[in-house]
TORVOVO-661113 format. One record per residue (C-alpha): x, y, z. Coordinates in Angstrom, 1 decimal. Example, Ala and Ser with C-alpha at 12.3 -4.5 7.8 and 13.67 -1.06 7.14 Angstrom:
# residues 2
NODE     c1     c2     c3
NODE   12.3   -4.5    7.8
NODE   13.7   -1.1    7.1
//
This chain:
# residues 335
NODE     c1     c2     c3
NODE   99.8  101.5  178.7
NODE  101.5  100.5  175.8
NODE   98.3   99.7  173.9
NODE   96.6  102.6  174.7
NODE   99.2  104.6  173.2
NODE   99.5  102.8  170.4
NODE   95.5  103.6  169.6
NODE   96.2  107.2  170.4
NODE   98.7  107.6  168.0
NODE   96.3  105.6  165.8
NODE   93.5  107.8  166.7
NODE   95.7  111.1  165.8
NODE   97.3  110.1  162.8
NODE   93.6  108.8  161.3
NODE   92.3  112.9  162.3
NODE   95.3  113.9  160.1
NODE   94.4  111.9  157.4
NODE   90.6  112.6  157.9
NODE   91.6  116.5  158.1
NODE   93.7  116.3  155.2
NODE   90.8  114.9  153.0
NODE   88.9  116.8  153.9
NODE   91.3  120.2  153.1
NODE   91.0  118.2  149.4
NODE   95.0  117.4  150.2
NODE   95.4  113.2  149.0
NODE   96.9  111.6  151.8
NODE   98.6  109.1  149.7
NODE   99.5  110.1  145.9
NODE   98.1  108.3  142.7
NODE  100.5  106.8  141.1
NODE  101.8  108.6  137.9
NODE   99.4  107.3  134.9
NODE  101.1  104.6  132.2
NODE  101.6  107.1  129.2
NODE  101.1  105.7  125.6
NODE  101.9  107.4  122.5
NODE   99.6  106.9  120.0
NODE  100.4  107.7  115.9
NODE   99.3  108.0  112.6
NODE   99.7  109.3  109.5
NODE   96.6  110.9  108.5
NODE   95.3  114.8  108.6
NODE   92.7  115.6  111.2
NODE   89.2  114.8  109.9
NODE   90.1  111.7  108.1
NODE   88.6  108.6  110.2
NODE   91.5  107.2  111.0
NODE   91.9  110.2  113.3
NODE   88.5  110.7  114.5
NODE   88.6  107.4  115.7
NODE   92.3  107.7  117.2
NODE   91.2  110.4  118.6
NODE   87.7  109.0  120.4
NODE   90.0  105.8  121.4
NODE   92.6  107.9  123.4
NODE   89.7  109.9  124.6
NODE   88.1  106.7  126.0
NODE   90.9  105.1  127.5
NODE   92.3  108.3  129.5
NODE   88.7  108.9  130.9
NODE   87.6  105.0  132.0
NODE   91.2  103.5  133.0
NODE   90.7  106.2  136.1
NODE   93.8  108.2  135.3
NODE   96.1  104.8  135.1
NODE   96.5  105.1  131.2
NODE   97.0  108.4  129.2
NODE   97.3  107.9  125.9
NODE   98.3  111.2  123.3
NODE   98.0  111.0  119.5
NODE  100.3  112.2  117.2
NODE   98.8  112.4  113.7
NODE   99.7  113.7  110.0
NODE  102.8  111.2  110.2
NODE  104.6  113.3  113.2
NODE  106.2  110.0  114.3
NODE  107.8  109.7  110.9
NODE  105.5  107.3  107.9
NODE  104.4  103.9  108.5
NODE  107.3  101.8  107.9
NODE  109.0  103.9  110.7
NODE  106.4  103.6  113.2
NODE  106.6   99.9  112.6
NODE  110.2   99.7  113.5
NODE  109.5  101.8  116.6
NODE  106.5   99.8  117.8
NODE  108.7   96.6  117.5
NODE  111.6   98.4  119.6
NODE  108.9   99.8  122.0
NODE  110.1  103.5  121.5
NODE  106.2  103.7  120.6
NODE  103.2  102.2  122.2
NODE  100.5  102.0  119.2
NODE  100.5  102.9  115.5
NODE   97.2  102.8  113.5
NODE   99.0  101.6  110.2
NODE   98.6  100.7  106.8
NODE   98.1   97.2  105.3
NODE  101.1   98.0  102.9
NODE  103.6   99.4  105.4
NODE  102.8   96.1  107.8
NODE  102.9   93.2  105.0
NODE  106.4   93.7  104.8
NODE  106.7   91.7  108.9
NODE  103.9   89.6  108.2
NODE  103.5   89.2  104.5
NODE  100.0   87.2  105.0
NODE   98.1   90.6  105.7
NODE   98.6   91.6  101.8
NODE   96.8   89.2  101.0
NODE   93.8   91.2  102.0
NODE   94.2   93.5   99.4
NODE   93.5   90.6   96.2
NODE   91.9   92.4   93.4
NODE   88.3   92.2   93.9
NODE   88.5   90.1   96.8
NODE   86.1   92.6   99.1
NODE   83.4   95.0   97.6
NODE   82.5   96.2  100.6
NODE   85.1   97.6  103.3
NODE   82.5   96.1  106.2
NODE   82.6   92.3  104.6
NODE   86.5   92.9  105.2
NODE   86.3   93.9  108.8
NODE   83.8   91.0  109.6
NODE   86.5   88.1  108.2
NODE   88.7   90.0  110.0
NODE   87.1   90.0  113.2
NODE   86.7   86.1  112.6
NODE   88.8   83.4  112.4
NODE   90.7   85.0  109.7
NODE   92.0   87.5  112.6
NODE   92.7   84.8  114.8
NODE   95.1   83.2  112.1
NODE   96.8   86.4  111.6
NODE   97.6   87.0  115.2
NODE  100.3   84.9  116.2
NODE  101.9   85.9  113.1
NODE  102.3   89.6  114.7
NODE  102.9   88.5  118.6
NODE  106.1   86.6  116.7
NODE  107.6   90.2  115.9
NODE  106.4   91.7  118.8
NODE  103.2   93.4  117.7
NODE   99.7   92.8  119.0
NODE   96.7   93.9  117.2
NODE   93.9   96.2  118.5
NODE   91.9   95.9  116.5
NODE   91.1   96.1  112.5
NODE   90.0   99.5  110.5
NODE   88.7  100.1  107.3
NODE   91.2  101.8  104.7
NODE   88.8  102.1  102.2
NODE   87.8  100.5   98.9
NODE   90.3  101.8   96.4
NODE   90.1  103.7   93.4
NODE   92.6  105.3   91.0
NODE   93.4  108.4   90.1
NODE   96.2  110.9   87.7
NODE   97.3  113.7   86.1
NODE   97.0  112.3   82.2
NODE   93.4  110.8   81.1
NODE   90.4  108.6   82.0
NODE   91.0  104.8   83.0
NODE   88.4  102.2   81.7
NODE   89.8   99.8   80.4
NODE   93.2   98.1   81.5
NODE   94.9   99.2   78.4
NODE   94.8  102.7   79.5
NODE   97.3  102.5   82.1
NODE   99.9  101.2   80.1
NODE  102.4  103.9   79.9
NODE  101.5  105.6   83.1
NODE  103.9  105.1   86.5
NODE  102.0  104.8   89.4
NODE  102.6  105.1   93.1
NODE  101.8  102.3   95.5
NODE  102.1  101.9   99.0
NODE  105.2   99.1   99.7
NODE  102.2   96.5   99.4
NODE  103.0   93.6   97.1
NODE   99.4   92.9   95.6
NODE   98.9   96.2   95.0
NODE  102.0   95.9   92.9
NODE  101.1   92.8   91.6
NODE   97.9   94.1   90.6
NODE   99.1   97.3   88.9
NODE  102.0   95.7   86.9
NODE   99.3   93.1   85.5
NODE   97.1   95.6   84.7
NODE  100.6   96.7   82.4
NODE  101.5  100.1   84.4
NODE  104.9  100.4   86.4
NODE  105.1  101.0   89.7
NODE  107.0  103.3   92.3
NODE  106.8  103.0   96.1
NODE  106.3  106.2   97.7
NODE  105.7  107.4  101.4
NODE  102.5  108.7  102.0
NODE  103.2  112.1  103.3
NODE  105.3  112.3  100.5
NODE  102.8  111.4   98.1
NODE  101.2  115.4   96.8
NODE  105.1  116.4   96.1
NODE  106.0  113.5   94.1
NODE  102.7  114.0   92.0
NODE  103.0  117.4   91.4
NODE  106.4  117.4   90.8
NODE  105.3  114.6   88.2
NODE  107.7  112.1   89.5
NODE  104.7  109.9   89.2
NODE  101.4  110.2   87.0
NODE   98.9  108.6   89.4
NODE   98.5  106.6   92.6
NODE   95.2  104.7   94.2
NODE   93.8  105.1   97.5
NODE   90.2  105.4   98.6
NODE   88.2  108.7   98.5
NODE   89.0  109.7  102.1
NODE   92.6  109.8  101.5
NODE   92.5  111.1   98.1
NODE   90.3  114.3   99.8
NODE   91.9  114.6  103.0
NODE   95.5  114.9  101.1
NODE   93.9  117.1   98.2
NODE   95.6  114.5   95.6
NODE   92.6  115.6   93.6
NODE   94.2  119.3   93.4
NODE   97.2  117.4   91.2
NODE   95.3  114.4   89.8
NODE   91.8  115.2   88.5
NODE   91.3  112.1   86.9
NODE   89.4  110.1   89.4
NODE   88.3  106.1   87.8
NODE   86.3  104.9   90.4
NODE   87.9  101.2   89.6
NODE   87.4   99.8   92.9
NODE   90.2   97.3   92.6
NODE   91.2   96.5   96.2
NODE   90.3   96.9   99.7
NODE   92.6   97.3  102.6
NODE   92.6   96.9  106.0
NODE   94.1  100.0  108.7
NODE   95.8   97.6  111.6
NODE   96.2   99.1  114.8
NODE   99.1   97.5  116.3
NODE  100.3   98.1  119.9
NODE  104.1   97.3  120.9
NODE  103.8   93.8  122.4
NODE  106.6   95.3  125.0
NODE  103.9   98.1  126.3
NODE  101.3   95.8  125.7
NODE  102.7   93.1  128.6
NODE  103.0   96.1  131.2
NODE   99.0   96.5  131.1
NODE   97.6   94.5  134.1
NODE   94.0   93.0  133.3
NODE   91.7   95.7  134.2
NODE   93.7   98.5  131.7
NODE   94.1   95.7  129.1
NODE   90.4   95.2  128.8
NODE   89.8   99.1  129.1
NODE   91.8   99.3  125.6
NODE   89.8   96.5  124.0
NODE   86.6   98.0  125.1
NODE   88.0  101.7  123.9
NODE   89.2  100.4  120.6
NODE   85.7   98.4  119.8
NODE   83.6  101.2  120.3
NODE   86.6  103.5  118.0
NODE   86.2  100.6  115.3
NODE   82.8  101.1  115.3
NODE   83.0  104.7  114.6
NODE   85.9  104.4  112.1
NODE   84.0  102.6  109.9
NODE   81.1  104.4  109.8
NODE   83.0  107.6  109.8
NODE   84.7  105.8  106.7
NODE   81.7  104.5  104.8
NODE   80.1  108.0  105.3
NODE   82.8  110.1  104.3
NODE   83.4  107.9  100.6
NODE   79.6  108.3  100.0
NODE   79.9  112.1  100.4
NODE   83.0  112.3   98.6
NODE   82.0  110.1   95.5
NODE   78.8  113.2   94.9
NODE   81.0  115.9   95.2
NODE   84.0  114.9   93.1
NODE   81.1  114.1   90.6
NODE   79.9  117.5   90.7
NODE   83.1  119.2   91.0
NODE   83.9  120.6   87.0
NODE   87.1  120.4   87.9
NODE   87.5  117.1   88.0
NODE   86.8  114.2   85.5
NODE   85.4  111.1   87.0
NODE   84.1  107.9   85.6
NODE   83.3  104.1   86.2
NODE   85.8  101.4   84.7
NODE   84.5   98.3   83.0
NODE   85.0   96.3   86.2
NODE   84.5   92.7   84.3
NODE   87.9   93.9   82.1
NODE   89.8   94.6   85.1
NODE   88.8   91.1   86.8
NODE   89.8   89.5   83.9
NODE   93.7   91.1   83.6
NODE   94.1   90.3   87.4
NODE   92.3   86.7   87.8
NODE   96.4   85.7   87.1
NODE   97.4   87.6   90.5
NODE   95.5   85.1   92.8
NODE   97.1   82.0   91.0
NODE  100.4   83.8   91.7
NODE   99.7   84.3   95.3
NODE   98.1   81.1   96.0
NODE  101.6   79.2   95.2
NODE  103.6   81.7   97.8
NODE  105.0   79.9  101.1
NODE  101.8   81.4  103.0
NODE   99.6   79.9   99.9
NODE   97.4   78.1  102.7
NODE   96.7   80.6  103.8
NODE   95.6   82.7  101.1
NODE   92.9   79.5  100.2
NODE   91.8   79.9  103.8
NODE   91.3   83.7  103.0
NODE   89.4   82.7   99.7
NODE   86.9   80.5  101.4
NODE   86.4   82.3  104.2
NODE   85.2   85.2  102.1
NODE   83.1   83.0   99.4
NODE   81.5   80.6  101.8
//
């Protein structure tokens, strides 16, 4: 008797289940998704925010509603630097950064930026996606970051309010911004100019307000932020590359079980991808049009000049406490 009742009641709570389904009513509720803020500092329709965009837009729609991930661009979170502090305190989940911002916790990634070291932003992402990458990592799970994955910020160029670089010589005299990256300062102060570090967002103010006389930063930036509206000198000195890290809070990172873990690598290759060509595209354009704009003046540097007055920053760098690695760096990219 008593098993037949105990099917019946079976029997009767599986119709209310089946009935239930079938009124479009979930018998038993989803679990509330994982929810991951995602920022950056860049305007919308600069690659770094396509591709944030297209990663968030990735993840929420293949982890099957257990991740939703929102992106706050245009430095909403606060600049870089901040977003650093809160990814290591896990008051933020991921931060597309900049190379400058992040060298300051792991000082080998500056190293990137060498003058001349890459011509091409894609030779950078390939040593980066090598074993160059793979020395780098524990270097960020030791202050609790893990990186995504590795962006291109462009091959830089400068630009400023007083007259036409070609030569080193003509920077002497001018004060230029740079991000809180020390080869970028290294380079700068050897090519004679002095240097101010200044936050990004910040960055239009201070030049108009002439705080500063010029700043570098590829084409993308320089268009997206209209610096060209208050520096329309643009020397197309192609000094540096640098690398755009995305970092994700090792804290939210070791709350991802398998299957969403290798939904975000999957979702951040295919955003790499796009980044980069987005990138590549977008400084190809913008290198025509700031040409044919009359209201800007833009020319080519004599490029063996500027090697020459920075060959001094590699010996510099090659006798820091990471100096290993910086000869690692420097074979890995000559072969």
């Amino acid at each position: 008797m008593s098993a037949k009742m105990n099917r019946r009641t079976f029997l009767q709570s599986a119709g209310i289940v089946g009935a239930a389904a079938l009124a479009g009513v979930p018998a038993v509720s989803r679990a509330a998704p994982q929810k991951l803020m995602f920022g950056h500092e860049q305007p919308p329709g600069n690659p770094r925010s396509l591709a944030a965009d297209k990663f968030a837009e990735l993840v929420n729609a293949r982890s099957g509603g257990a991740l939703e991930i929102t992106v706050a661009g245009s430095g909403q979170l606060g600049g870089d630097a901040a977003m650093l502090t809160s990814l290591r305190t896990g008051t933020l989940a991921i931060s597309a950064n900049s190379q400058g911002s992040t060298s300051a916790i792991v000082p080998e990634l500056a190293a990137l930026g060498l003058p001349f070291l890459f011509t091409r932003s894609d030779d950078g992402v390939k040593i980066l996606s090598g074993r160059i990458g793979e020395l780098l990592r524990p270097k960020f799970e030791a202050v609790g970051l893990v990186p995504l994955g590795w962006w291109d910020n462009g091959i830089r160029h400068i630009t400023n309010s007083k007259r036409s670089i070609r030569v080193p010589d003509d920077l002497k005299g001018l004060k230029f911004r740079t991000p809180p990256d020390p080869a970028t300062v290294d380079i700068f102060q050897a090519l004679g100019a002095a240097t101010v570090q200044i936050p990004f967002p910040e960055l239009y103010v201070a030049l108009q307000q002439k705080v500063v006389d010029g700043q570098e930063n590829p084409l993308t930036n320089i268009n997206n932020s209209k610096l060209y509206e208050v520096n329309p000198f643009i020397s197309l000195s192609a000094h540096k590359w640098e690398c755009t890290p995305v970092l994700m809070s090792r804290a939210a990172w070791e709350k991802l079980d398998a299957k969403s873990r290798e939904v975000v690598m999957e979702a951040m290759a295919e955003a790499t991808t796009l980044q980069i060509s987005a990138s590549n595209e977008a400084n190809q354009k913008l290198e025509r049009d700031f040409r044919a704009n009359a209201a800007l003046t833009v020319n080519d540097v004599d490029l063996e000049a500027f090697r020459k007055q920075t060959a001094q920053v590699f010996d510099k760098w090659e006798q820091k406490p990471f100096g290993a690695f910086v000869k690692d760096l420097r074979k890995a990219v000559l072969g």
